[in-house]
N, CA, C and O of each residue as an XYZ file, in Angstrom:
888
protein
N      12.762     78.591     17.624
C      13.853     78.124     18.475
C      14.150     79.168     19.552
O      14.510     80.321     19.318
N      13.988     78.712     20.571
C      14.743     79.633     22.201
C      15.778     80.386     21.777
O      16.703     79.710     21.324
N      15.937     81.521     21.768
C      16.999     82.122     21.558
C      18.560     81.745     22.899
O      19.789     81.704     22.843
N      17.801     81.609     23.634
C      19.037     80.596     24.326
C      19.801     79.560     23.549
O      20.997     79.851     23.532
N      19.585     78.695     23.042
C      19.524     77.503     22.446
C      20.268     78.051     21.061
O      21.303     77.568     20.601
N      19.561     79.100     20.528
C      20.621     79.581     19.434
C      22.416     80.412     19.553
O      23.502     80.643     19.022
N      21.473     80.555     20.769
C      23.109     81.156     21.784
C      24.126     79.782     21.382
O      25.186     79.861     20.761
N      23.480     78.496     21.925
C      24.155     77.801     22.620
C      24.887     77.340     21.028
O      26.037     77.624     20.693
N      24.141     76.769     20.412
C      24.515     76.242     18.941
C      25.208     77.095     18.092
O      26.098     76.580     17.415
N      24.965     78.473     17.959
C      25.970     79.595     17.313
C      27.373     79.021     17.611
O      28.175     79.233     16.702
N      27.839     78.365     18.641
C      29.048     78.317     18.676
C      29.612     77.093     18.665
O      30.556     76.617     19.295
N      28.732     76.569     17.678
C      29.245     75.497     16.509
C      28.958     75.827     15.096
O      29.844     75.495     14.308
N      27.803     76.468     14.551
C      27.752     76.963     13.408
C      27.279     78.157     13.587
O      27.004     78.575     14.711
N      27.099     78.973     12.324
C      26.399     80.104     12.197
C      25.020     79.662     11.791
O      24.696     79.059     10.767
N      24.044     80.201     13.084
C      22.504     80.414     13.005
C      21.721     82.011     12.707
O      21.764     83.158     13.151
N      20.866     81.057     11.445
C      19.910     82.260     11.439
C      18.925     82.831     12.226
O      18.161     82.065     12.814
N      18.784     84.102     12.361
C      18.067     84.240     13.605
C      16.524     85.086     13.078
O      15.391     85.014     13.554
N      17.140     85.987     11.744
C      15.723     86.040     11.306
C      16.030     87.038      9.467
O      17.048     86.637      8.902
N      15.584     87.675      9.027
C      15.658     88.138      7.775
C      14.368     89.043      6.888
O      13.173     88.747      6.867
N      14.898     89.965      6.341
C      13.830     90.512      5.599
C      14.373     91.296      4.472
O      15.572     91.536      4.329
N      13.308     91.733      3.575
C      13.697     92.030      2.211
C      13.990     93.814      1.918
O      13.055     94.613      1.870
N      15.150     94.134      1.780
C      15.748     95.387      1.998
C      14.959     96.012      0.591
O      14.313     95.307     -0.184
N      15.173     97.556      0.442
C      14.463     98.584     -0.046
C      15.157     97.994     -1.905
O      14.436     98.211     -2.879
N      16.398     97.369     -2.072
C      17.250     96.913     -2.926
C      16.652     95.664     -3.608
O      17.309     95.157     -4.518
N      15.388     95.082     -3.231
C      15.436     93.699     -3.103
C      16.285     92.660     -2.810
O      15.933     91.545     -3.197
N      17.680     92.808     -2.010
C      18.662     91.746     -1.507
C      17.762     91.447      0.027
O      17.122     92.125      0.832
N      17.990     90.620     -0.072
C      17.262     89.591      1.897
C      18.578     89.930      3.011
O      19.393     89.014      2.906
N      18.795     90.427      3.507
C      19.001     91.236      4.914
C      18.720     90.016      5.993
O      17.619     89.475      6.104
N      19.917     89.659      6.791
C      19.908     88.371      7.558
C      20.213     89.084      8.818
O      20.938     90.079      8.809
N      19.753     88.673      9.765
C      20.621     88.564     11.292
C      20.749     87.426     11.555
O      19.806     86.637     11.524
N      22.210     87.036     11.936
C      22.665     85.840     11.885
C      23.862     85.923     13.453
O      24.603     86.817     13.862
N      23.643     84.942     13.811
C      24.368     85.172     15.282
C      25.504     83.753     15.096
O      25.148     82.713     14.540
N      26.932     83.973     15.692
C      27.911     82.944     15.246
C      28.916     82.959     16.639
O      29.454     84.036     16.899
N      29.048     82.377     17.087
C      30.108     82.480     18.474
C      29.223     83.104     19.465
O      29.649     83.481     20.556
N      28.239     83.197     19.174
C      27.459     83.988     20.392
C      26.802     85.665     19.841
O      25.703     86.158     20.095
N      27.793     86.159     19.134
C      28.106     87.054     18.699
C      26.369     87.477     17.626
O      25.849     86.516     17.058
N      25.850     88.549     17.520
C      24.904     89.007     16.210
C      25.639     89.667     14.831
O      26.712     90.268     14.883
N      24.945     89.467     13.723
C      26.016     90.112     12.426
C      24.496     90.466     11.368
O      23.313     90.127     11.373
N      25.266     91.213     10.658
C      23.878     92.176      9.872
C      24.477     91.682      8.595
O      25.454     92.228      8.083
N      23.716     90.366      7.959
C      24.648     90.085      6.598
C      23.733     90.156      5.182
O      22.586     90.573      5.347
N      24.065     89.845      4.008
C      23.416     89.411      3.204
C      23.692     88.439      2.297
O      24.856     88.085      2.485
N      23.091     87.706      1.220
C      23.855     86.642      0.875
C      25.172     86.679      0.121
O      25.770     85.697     -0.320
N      25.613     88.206      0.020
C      27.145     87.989     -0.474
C      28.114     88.560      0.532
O      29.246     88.078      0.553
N      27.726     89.767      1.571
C      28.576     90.066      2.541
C      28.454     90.606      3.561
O      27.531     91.422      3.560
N      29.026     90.511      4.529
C      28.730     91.554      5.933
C      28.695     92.335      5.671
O      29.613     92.928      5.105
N      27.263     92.915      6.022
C      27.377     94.350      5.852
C      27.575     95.122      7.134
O      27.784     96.332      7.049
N      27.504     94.246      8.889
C      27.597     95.039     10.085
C      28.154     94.362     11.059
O      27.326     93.638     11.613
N      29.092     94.299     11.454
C      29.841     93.643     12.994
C      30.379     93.014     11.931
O      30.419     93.470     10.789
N      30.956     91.563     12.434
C      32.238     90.881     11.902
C      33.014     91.212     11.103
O      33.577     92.276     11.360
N      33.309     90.693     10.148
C      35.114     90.865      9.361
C      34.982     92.642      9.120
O      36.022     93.262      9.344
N      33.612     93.555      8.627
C      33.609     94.639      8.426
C      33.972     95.519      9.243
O      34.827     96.338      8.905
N      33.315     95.548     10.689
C      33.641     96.127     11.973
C      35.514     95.938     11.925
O      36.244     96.924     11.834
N      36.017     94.591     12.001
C      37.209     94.220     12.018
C      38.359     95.282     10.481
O      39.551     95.581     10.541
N      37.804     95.439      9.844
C      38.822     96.266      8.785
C      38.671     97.628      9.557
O      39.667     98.069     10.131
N      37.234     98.467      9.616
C      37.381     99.478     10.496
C      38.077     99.637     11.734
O      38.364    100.818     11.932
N      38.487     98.772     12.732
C      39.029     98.799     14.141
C      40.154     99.128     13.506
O      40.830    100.118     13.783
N      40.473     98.087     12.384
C      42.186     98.185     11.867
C      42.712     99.612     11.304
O      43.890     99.886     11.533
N      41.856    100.611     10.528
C      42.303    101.221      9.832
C      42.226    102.644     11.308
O      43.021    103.545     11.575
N      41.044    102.282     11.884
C      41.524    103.364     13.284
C      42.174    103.417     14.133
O      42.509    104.398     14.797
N      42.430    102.410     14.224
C      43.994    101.773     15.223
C      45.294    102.500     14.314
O      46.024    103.362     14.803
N      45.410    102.056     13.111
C      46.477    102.256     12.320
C      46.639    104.017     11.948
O      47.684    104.620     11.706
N      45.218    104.568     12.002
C      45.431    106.029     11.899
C      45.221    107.034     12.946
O      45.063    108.240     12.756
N      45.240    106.232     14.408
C      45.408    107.224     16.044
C      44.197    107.536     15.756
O      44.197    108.747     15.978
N      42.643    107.127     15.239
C      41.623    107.654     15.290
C      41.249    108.143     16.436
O      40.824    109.255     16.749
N      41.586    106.561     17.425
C      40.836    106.426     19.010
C      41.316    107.495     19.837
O      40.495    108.147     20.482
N      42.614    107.775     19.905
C      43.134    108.884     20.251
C      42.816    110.480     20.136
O      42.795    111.243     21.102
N      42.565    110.861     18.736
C      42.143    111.978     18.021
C      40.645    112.229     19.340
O      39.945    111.534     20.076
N      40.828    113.694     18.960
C      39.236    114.559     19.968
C      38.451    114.988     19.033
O      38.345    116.157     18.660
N      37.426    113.316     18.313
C      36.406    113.402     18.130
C      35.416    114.418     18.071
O      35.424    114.832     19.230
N      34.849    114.860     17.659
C      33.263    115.754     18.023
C      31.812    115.380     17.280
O      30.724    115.059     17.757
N      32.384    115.605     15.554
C      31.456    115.888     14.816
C      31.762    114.426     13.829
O      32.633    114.476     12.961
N      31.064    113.317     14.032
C      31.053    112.418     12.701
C      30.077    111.809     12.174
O      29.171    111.412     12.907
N      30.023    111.555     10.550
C      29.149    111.241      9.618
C      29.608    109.904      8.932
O      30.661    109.558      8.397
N      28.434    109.306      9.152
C      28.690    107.821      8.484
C      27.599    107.404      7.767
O      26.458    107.083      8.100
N      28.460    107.504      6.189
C      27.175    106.946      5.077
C      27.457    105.703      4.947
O      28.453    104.980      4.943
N      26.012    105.603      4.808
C      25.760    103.776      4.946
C      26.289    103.253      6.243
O      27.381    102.789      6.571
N      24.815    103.546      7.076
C      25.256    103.052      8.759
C      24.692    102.183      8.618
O      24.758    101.763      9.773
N      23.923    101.226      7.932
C      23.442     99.828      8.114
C      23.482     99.444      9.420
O      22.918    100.289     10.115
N      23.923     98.499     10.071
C      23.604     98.197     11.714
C      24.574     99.124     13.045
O      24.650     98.959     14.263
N      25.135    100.005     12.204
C      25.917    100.706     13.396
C      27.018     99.900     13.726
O      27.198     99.825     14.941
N      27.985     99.135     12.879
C      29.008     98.540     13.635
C      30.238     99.338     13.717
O      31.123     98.957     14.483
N      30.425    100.602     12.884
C      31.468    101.547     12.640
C      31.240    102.547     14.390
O      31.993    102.716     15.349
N      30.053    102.924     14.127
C      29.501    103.796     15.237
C      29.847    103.530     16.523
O      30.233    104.354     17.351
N      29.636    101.860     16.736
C      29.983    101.159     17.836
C      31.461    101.415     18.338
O      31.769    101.893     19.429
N      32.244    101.040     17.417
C      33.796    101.247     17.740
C      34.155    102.600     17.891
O      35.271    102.857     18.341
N      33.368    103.516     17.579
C      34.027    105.389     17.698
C      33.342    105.265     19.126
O      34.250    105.287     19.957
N      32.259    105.159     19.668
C      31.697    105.289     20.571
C      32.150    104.006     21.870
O      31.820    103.909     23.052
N      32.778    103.401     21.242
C      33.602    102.724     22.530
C      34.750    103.284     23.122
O      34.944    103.368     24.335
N      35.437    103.630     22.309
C      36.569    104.677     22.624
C      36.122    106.006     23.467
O      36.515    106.294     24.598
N      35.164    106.786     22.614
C      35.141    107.941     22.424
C      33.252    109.054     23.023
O      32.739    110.161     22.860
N      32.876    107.280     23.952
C      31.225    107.732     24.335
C      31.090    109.051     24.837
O      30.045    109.577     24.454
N      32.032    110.001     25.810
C      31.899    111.177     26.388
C      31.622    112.381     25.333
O      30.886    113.366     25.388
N      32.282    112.021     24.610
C      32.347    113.456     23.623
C      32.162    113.812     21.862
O      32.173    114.900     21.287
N      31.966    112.198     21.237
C      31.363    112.019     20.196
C      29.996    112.154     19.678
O      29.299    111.326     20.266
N      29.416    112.725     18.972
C      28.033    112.574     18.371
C      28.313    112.523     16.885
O      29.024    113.321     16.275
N      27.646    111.453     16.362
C      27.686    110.716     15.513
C      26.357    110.600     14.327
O      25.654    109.612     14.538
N      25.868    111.555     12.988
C      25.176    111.435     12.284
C      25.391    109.693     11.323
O      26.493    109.218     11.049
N      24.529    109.273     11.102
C      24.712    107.928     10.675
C      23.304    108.247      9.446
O      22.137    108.534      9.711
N      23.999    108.052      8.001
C      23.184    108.183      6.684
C      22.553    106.758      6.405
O      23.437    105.909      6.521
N      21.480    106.273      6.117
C      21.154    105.017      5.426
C      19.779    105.272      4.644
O      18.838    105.973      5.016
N      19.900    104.532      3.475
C      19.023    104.961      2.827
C      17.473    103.717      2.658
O      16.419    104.010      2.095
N      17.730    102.638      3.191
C      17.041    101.370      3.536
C      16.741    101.295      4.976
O      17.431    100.857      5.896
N      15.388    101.893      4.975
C      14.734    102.115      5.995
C      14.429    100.625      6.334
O      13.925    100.639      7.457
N      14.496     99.501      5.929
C      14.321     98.006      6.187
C      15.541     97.608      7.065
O      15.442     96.843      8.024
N      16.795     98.237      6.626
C      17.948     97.599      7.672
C      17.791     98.553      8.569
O      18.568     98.235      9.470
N      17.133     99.757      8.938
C      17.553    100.460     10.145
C      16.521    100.171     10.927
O      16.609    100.823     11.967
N      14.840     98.951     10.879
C      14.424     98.550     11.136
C      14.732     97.755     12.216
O      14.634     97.882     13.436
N      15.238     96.673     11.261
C      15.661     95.320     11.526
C      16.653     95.505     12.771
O      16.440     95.196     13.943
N      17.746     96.064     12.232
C      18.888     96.612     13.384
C      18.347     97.482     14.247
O      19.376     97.836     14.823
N      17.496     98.074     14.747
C      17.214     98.848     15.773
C      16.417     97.768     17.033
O      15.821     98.229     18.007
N      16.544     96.547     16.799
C      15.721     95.590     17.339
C      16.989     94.781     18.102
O      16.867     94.213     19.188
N      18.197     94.843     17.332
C      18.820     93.642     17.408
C      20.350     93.939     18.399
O      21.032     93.209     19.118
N      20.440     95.522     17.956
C      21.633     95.891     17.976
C      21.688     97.544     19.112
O      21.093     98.551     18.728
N      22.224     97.534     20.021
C      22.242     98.383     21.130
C      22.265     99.921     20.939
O      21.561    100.781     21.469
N      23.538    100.060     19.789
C      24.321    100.884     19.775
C      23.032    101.973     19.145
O      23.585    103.061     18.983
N      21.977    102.051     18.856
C      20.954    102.687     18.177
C      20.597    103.465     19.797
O      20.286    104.650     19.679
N      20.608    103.108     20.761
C      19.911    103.764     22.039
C      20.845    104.818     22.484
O      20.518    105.493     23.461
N      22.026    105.055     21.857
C      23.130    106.238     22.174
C      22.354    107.623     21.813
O      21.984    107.990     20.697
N      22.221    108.232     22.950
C      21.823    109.898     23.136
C      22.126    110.334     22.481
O      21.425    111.286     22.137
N      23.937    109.982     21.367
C      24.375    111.430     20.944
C      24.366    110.554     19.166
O      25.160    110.925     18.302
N      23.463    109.542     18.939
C      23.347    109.188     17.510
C      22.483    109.759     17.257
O      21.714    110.129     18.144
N      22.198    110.156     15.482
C      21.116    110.595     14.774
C      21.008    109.892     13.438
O      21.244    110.449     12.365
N      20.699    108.845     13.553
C      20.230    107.939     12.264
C      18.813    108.633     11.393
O      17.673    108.527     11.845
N      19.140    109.357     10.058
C      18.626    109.673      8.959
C      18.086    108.449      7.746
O      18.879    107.579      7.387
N      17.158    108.489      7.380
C      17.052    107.821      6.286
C      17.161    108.180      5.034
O      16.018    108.477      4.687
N      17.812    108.310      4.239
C      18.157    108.978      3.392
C      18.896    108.404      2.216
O      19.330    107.274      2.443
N      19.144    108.865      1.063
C      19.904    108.823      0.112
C      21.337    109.018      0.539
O      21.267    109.779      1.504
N      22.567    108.728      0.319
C      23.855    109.685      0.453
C      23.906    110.481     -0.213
O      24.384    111.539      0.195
N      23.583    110.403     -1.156
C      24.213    111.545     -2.290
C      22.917    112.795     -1.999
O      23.107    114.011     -1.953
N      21.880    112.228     -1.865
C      20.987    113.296     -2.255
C      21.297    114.289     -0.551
O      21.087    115.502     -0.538
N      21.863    113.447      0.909
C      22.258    114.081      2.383
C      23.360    115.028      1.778
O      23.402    116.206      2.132
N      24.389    114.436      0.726
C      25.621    115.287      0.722
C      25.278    116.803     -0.221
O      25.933    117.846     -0.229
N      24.545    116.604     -0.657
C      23.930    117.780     -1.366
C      23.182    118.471     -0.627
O      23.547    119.646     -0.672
N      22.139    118.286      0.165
C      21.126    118.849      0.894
C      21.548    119.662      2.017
O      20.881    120.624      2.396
N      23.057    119.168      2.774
C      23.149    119.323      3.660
C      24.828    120.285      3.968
O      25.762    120.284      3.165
N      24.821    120.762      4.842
C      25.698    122.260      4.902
C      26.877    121.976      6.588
O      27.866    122.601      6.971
N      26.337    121.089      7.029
C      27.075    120.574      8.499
C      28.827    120.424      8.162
O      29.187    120.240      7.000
N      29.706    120.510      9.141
C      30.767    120.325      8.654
C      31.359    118.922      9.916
O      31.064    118.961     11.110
N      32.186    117.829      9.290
C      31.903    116.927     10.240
C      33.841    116.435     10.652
O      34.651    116.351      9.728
N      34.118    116.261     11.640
C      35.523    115.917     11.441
C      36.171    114.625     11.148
O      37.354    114.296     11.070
N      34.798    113.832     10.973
C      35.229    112.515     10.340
C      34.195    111.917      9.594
O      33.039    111.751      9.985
N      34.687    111.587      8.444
C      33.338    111.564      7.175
C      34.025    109.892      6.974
O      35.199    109.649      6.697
N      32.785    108.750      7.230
C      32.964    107.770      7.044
C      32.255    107.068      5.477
O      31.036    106.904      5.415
N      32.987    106.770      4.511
C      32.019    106.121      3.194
C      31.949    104.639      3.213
O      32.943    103.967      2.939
N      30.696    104.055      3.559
C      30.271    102.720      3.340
C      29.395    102.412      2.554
O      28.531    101.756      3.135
N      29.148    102.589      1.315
C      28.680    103.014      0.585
C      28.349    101.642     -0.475
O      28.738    101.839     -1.627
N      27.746    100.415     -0.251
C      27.341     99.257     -0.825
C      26.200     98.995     -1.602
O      25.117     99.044     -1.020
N      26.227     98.732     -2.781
C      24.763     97.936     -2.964
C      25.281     95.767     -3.235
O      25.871     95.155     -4.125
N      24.760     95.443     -2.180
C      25.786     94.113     -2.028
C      27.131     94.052     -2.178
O      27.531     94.273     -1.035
N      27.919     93.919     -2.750
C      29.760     94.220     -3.034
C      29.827     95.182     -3.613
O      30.789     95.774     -3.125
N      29.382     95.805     -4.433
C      29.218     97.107     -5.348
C      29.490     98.580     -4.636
O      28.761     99.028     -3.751
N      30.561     99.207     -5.122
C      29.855    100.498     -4.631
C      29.623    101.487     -5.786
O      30.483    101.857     -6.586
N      28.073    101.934     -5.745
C      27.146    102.526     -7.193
C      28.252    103.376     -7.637
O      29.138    103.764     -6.876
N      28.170    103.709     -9.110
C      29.290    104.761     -9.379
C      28.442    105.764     -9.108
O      28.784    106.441    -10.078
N      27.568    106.461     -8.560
C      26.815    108.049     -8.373
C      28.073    108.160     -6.807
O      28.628    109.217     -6.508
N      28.234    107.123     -6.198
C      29.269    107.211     -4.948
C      31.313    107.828     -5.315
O      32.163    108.451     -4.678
N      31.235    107.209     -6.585
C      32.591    107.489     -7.283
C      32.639    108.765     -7.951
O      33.744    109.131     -8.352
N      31.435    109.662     -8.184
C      31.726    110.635     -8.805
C      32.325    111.873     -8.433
O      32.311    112.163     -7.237
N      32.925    112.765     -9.368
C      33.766    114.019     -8.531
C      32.670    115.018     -8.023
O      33.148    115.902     -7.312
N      31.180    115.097     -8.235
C      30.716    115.428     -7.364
C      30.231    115.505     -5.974
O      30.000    116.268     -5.037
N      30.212    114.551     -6.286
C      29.900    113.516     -4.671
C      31.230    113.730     -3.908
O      31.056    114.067     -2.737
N      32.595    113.603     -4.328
C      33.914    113.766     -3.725
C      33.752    115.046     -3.350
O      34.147    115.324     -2.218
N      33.203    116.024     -4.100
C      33.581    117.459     -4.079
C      32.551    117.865     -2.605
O      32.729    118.689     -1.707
N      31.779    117.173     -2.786
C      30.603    116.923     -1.441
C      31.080    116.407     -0.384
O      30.995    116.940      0.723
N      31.514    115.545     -0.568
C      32.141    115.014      1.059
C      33.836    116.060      0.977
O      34.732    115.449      1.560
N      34.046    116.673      0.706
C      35.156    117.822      0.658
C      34.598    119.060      1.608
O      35.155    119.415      2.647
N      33.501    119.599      1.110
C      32.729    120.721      1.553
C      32.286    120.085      2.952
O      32.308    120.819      3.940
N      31.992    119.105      3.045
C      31.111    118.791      4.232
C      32.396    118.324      5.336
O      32.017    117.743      6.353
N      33.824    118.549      5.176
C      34.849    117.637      5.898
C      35.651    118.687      6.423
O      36.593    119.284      5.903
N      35.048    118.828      7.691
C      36.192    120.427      8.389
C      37.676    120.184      8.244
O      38.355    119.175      8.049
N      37.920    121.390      8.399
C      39.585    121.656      8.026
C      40.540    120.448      9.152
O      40.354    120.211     10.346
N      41.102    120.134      8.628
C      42.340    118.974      9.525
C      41.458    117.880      9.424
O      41.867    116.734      9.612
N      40.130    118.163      9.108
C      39.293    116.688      9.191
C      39.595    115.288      7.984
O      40.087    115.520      6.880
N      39.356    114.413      8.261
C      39.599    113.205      7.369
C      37.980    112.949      7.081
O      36.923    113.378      7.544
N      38.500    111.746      5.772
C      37.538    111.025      5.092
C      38.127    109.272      5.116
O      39.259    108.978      4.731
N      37.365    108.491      5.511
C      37.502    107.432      4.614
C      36.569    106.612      4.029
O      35.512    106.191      4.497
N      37.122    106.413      2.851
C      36.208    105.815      2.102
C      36.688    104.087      1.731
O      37.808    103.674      1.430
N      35.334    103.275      1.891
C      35.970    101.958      1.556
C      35.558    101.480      0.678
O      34.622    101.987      0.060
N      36.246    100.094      0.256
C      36.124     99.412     -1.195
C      36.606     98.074     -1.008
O      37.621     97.802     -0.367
N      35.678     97.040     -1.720
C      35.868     96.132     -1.515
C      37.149     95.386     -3.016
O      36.726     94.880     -4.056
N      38.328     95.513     -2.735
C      39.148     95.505     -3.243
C      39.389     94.886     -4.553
O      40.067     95.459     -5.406
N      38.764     93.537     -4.772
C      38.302     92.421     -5.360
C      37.090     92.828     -6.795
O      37.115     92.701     -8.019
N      36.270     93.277     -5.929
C      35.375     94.073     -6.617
C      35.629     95.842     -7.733
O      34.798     96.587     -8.251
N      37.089     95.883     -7.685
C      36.599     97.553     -7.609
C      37.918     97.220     -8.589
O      38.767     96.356     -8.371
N      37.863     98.073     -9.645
C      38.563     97.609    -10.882
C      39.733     99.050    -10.857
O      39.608    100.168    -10.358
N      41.073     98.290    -11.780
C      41.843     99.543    -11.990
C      41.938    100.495    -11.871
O      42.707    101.123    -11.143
N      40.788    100.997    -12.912
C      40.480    102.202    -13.266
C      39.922    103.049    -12.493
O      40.331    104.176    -12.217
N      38.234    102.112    -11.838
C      37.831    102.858    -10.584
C      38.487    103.338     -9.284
O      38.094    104.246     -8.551
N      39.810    102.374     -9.107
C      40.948    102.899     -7.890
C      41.452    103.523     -8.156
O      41.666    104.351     -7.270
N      42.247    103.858     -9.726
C      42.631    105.013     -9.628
C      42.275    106.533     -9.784
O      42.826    107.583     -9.453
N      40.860    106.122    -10.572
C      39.137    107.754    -10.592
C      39.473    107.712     -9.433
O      40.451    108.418     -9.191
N      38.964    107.037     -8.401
C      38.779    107.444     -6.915
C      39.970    108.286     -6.475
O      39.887    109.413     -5.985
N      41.077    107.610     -6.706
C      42.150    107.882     -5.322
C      42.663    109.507     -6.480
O      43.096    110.466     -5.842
N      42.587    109.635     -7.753
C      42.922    110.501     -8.208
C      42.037    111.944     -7.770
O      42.573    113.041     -7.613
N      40.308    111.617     -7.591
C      39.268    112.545     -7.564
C      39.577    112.782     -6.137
O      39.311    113.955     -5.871
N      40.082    112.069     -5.001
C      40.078    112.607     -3.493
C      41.743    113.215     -3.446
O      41.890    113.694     -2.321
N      42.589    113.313     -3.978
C      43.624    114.024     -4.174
C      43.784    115.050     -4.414
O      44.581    115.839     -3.906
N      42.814    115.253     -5.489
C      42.309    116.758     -6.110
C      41.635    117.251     -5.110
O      42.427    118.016     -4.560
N      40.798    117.268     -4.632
C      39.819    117.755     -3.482
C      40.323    118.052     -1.741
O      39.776    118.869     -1.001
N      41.389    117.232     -1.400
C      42.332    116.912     -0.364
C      43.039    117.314      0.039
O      42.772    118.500     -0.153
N      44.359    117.277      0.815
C      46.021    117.757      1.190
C      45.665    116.665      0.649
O      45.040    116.688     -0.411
N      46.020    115.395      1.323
C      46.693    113.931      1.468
C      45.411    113.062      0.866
O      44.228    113.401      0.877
N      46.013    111.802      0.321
C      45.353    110.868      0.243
C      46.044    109.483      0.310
O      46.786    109.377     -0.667
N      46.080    108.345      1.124
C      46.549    107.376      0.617
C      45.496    106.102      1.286
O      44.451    106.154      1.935
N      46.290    105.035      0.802
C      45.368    103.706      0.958
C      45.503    102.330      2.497
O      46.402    101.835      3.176
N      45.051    102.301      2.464
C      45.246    100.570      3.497
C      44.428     99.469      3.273
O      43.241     99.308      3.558
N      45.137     98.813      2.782
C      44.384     97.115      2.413
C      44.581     96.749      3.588
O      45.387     97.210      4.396
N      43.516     95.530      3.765
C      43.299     95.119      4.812
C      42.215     93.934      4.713
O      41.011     93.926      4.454
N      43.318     92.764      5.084
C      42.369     91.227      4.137
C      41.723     90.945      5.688
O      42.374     90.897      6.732
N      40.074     90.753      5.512
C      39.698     90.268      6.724
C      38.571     88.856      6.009
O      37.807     89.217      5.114
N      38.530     87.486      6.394
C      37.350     86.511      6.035
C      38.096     86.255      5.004
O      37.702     85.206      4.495
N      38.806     86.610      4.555
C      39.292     85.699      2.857
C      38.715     86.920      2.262
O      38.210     86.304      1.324
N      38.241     88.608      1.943
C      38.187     89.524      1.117
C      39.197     90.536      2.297
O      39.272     90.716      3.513
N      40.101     91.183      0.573
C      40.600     92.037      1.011
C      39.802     93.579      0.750
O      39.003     93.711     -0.178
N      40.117     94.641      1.643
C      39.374     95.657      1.687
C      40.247     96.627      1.306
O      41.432     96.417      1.566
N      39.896     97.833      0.647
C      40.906     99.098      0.203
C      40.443    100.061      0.712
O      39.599    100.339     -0.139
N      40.314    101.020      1.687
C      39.921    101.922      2.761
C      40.762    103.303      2.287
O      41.911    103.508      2.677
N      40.150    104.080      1.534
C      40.698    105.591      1.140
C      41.035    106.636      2.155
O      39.982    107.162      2.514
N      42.185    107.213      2.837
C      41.967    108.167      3.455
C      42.160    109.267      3.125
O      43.363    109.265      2.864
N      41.747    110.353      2.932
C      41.846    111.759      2.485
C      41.766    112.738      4.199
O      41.129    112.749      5.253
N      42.925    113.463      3.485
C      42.519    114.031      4.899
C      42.251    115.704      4.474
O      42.487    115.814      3.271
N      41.848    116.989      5.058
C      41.875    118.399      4.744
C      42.316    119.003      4.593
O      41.805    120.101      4.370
């Protein structure tokens, strides 16, 4: 089908535009809807729509856009839709490390999606956990997207890994970490929000219902 033509019809339904099988075995969609491209899979966005949309919210709500940017790290950059929004604000003076460990979505998305041609990105393929260990950089904004489909692995919840994105998060610098709210049980909200407290000054939360799922977005700050 003409990709014109899918233009035109996207904005009556959501069309598939193409798909392939991630390092996870989950199928990895680009799917275009209002005109618009989205990096999904069959249980959730993983890039642009409702996801992009909780991030705008929680940087709006915490003067991100405002803040003088320099140094930021984003695990689990899947299609760059986080990247996009720091770098709309903030293109003059941001450079932006972006972690992913599915060399299949940074494929796919480097085809589809712009924000990959920015001078001051450095997309790694990598593990997170095994980058937060390996690596000694100090960043002033440490982003956690951290999915395997709705899931986020517990090796991501552990106080090592916290104690890692601590070391790696310059002084006055923030963290946030997200969670798909629905998904993420008692206990694990309160391990989490208890393990980035310990490690932290501050920590608190922002829900934020976007598509019919609500999202729980951790901020810790230095």
């Amino acid at each position: 089908m003409p990709d014109k033509v899918r233009r035109i019809l996207s904005w009556i339904y959501p069309v598939h535009v193409t798909s392939v099988l991630s390092k996870s075995g989950s199928t990895i969609e680009i799917n275009r809807f209002r005109g618009k491209l989205y990096l999904d899979t069959g249980l959730v966005n993983y890039s642009y729509g409702a996801l992009q949309d909780v991030f705008d919210n929680v940087f709006e709500s915490e003067n991100l856009y405002a803040k003088p940017l320099k140094n930021v790290l984003i695990l689990g950059f899947g299609g760059g839709s986080v990247a996009e929004l720091l770098f709309r604000k903030n293109a003059a003076t941001i450079s932006i490390t972006g972690v992913e460990s599915d060399e299949e979505i940074i494929s796919i998305s480097k085809k589809y999606f712009p924000v990959f041609n920015r001078p001051t990105l450095n997309v790694i393929v990598q593990d997170a956990k095994a980058f937060c260990e390996e690596h000694t950089a100090t960043y002033d904004l440490i982003i956690v997207d951290l999915f395997q489909e709705d899931q986020v692995p517990e090796k991501f919840q552990s106080i090592a890994f916290i104690r890692n994105l601590s070391r790696l998060c310059s002084i006055n610098g923030m963290v946030l970490f997200n969670t798909i709210a629905e998904q993420f049980s008692r206990n694990e909200s309160a391990s989490l929000y208890n393990n980035l407290s310990e490690n932290f000054r501050t920590c608190r939360k922002h829900n934020v219902t976007r598509a019919g799922t609500r999202n729980t977005v951790y901020v810790a700050e230095k």
